[in-house]
C-alpha positions as CSV (number, residue, x, y, z in Angstrom):
1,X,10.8,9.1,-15.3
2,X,14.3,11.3,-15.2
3,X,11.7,14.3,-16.0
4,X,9.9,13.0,-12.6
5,X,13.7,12.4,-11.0
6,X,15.0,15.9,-12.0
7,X,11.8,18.0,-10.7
8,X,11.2,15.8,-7.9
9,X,7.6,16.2,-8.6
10,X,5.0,14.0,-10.4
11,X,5.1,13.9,-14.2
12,X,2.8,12.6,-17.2
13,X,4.1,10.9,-19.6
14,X,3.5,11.5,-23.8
15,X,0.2,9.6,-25.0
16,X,1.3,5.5,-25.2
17,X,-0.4,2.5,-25.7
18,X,-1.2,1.1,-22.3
19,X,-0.7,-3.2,-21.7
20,X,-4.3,-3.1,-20.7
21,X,-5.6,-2.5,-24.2
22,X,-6.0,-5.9,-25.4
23,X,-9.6,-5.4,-26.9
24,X,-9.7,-4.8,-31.0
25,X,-11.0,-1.2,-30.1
26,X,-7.9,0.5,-28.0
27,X,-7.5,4.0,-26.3
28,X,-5.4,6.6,-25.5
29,X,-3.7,6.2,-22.1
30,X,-0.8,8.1,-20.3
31,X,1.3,7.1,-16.6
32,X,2.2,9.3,-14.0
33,X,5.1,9.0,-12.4
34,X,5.9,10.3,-8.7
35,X,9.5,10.1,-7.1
36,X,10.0,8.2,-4.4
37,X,12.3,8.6,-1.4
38,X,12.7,7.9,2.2
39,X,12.6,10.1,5.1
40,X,16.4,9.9,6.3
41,X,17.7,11.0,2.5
42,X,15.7,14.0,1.5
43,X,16.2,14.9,-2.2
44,X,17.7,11.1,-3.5
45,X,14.8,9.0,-5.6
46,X,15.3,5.9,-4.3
47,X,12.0,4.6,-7.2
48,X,9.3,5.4,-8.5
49,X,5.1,5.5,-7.7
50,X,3.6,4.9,-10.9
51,X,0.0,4.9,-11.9
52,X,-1.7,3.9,-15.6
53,X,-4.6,6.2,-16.5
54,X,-6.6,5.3,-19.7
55,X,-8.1,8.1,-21.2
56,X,-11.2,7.7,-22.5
57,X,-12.3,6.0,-19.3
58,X,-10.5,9.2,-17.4
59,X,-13.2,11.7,-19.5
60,X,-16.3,9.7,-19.8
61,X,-16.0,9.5,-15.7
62,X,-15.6,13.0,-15.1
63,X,-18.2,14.0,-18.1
64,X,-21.2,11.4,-17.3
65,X,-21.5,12.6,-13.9
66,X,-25.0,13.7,-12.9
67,X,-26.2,16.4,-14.2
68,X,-24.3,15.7,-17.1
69,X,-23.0,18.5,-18.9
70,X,-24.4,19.6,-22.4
71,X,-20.8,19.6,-24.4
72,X,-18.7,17.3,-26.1
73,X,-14.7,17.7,-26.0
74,X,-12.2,16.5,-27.7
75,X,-8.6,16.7,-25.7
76,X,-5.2,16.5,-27.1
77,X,-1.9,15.9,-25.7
78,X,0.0,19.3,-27.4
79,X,3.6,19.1,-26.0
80,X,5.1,17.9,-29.1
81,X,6.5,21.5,-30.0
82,X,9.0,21.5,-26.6
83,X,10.3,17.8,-26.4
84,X,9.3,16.0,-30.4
85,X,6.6,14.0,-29.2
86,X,3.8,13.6,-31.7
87,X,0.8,15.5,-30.9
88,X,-1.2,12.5,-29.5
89,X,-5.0,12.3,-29.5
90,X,-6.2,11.6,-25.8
91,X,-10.0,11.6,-25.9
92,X,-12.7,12.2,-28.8
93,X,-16.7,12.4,-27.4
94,X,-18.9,10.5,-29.5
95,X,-20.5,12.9,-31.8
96,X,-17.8,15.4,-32.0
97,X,-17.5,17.7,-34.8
98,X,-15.2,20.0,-35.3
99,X,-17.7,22.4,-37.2
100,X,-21.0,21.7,-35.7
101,X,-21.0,23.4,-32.7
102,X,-23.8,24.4,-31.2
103,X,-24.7,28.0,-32.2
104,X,-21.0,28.6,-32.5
105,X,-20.3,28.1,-29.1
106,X,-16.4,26.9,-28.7
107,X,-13.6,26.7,-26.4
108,X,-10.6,25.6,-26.1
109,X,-8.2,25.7,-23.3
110,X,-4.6,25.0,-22.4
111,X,-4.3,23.2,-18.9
112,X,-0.9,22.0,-17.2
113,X,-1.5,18.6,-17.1
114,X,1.5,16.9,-14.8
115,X,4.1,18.6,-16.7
116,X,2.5,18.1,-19.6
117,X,0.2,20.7,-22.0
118,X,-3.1,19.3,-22.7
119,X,-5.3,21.0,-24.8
120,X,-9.2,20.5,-24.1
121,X,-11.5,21.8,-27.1
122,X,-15.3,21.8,-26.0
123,X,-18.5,22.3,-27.9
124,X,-21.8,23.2,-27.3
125,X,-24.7,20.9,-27.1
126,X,-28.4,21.5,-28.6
127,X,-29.0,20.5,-24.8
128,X,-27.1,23.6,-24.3
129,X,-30.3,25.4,-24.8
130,X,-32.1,24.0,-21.4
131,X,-29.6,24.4,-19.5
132,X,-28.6,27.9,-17.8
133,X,-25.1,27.4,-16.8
134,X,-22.6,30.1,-18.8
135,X,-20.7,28.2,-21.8
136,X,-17.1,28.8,-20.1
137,X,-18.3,27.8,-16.5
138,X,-18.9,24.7,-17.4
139,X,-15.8,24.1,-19.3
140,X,-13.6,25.6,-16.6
141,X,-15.8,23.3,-13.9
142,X,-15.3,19.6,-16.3
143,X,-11.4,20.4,-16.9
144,X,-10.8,21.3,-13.2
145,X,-13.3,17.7,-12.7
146,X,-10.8,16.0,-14.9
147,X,-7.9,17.3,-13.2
148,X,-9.3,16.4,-9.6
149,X,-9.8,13.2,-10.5
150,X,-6.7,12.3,-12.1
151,X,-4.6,13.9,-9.1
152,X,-7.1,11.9,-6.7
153,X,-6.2,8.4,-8.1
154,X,-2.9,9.2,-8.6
155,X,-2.4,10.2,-4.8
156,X,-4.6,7.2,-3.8
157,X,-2.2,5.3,-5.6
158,X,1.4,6.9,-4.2
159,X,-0.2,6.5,-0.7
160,X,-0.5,3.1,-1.0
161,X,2.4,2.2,-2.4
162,X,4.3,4.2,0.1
163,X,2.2,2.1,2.9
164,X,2.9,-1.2,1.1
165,X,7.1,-0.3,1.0
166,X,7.0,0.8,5.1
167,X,5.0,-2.7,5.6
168,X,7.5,-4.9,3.6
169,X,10.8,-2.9,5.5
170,X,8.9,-3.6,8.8
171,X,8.8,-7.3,8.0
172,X,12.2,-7.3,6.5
173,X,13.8,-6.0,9.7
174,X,11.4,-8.5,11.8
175,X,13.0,-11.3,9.6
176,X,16.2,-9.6,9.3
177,X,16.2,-9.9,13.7
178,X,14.4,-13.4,14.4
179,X,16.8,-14.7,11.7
180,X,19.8,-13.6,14.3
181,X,18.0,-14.8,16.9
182,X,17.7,-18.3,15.6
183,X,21.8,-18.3,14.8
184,X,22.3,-17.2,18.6
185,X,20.5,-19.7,19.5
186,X,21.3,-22.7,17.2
187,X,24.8,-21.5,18.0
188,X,24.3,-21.7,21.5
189,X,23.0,-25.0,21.4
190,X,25.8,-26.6,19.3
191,X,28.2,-25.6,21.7
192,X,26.4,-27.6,24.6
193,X,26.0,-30.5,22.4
194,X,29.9,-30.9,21.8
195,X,30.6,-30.4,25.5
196,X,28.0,-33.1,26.3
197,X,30.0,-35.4,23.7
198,X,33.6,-34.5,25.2
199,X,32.3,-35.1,28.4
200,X,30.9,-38.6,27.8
201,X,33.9,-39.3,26.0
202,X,36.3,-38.4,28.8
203,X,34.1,-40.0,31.1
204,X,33.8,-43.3,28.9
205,X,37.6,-43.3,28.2
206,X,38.7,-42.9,32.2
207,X,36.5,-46.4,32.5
208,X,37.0,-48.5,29.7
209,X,40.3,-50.8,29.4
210,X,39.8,-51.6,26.2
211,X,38.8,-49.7,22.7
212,X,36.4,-52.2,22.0
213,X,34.7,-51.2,25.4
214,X,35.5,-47.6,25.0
215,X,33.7,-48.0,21.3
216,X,30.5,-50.0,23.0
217,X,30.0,-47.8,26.1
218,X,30.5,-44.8,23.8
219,X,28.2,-45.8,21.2
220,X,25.4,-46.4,23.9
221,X,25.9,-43.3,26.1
222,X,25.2,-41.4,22.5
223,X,22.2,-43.5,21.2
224,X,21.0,-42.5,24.8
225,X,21.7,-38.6,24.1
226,X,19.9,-39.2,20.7
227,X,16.6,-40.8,22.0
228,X,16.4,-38.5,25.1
229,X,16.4,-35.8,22.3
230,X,13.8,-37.6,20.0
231,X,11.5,-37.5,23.6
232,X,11.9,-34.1,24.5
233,X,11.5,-33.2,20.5
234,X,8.3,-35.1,20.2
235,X,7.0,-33.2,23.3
236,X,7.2,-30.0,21.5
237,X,9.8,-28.4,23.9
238,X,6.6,-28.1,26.1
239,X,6.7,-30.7,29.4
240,X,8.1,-34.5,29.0
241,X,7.8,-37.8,31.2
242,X,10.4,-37.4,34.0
243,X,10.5,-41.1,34.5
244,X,10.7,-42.0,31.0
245,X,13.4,-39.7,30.5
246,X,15.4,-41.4,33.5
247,X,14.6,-44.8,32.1
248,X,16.0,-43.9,28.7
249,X,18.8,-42.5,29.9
250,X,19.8,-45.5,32.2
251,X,19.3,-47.7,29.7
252,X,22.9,-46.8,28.8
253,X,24.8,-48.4,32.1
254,X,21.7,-51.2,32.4
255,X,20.8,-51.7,28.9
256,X,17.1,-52.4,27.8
257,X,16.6,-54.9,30.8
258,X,15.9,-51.4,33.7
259,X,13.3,-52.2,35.4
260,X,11.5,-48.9,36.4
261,X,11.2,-49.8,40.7
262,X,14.8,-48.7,40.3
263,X,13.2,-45.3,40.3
264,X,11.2,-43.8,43.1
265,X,9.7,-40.8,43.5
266,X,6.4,-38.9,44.0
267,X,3.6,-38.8,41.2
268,X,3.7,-35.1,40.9
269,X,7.1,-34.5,40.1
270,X,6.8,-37.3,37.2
271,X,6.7,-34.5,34.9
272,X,9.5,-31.6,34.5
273,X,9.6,-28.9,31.7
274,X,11.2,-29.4,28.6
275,X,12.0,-25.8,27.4
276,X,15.4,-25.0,26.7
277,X,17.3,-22.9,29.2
278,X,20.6,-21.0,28.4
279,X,21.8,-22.4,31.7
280,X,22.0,-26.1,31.1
């Protein structure tokens, strides 16, 4: 990772033991590594895109393709010299032998792997025989397959990751804004609420002789706010009963005995919209 952060460009890491080997039989595995930073601050990693690669799954991918190719390799991970790694064993074909080449046919070859020297050792196949593609063709064309598809996954990976970070900053900000919103407006609505209650109780006081009075009218005008809230609540802040509403809220000067001819009016305007205006 501070190899990745000082290049700014994606790096390999040594040979490791990945979490996912939790079989008795375990393989070789490496990460990559890819800087990560946003547009507005060119040149500052902000984190990291990481991808795990095991590699015996890696190889037998890119060398059981059809046709397959007549060779076994063995690959090793040989940058131990530059930064004390141990040389690490990264993949082993089955039926490798170091001596039992076909008709002496070997190579070897030193790729850049990520920022990291892998060494690929190939042998020749009896299959070798049937086929007419030259030796170091096909050695050239399976490590340059091995290197495709480790660079593919690895940029299939960073992309979405990147697409996954710009997704959870959109919502963030989203949140971020309808989170304000909701103060402003729970804000907002607090401050109507206390200027309803001062007015009832400036009203209430400027008629009542006594405190006892002032307490009861008081207490009624505000169980009248309260259930003419319940109402318009229970509607969904969608369209309430006009006359209901009236008859609730008279029920504060009348008490529960309002009959409703006290209240006349046409059919169609029985209804009125409850949504909350900024006005009222």
């Amino acid at each position: 990772m501070q190899a990745a952060m000082a290049s700014g460009e994606p790096t390999a890491s040594a040979p490791v033991e990945l979490v996912q080997e939790i079989t008795a039989i375990k393989q070789a595995g490496f990460l990559v590594y890819i800087p990560f930073s946003q547009g507005s601050s060119p040149g500052k990693v902000e984190g990291f895109v990481y991808a795990p690669f095991r590699a015996g799954d890696l190889h037998v991918a890119a060398l059981d393709r059809t046709p397959q190719l007549p060779v076994t390799m063995e690959t090793y991970d040989t940058t131990a010299s530059a930064t004390g790694d141990p040389v690490g064993l990264l993949f082993r074909s089955p039926g490798y032998e170091e001596d039992n080449a076909y008709e002496g046919l070997v190579a070897e070859k030193v790729v850049d792997m990520v920022g990291r020297q892998w060494t690929f050792k190939v042998h020749a196949t009896p299959a070798f025989r049937t086929r007419t593609h030259h030796f170091y063709t096909i050695v050239i064309g399976g490590v340059s397959l091995l290197l495709a598809v480790a660079l593919t996954m690895a940029s299939r990976s960073q992309l979405k990751s990147v697409a996954a970070a710009n997704e959870l900053r959109r919502i963030s900000e989203k949140t971020v804004k309808e989170k304000d919103l909701m103060l402003q407006e729970m804000k907002h609505r607090i401050k109507n609420s206390i200027a309803r209650v001062l007015a009832i109780a400036r009203q209430t006081a400027a008629n009542s002789e006594t405190i006892d009075e002032f307490s009861q009218s008081f207490t009624a005008r505000l169980n009248s706010m309260a259930n003419a809230q319940d109402m318009l609540t229970r509607s969904h802040w969608q369209r309430a009963d006009l006359r209901e509403l009236l008859n609730t809220e008279l029920e504060q000067v009348f008490g529960s005995s309002t009959s409703e001819d006290k209240i006349t009016g046409s059919a169609g305007a029985a209804w009125m919209s409850a949504r909350p205006r900024r006005s009222a």
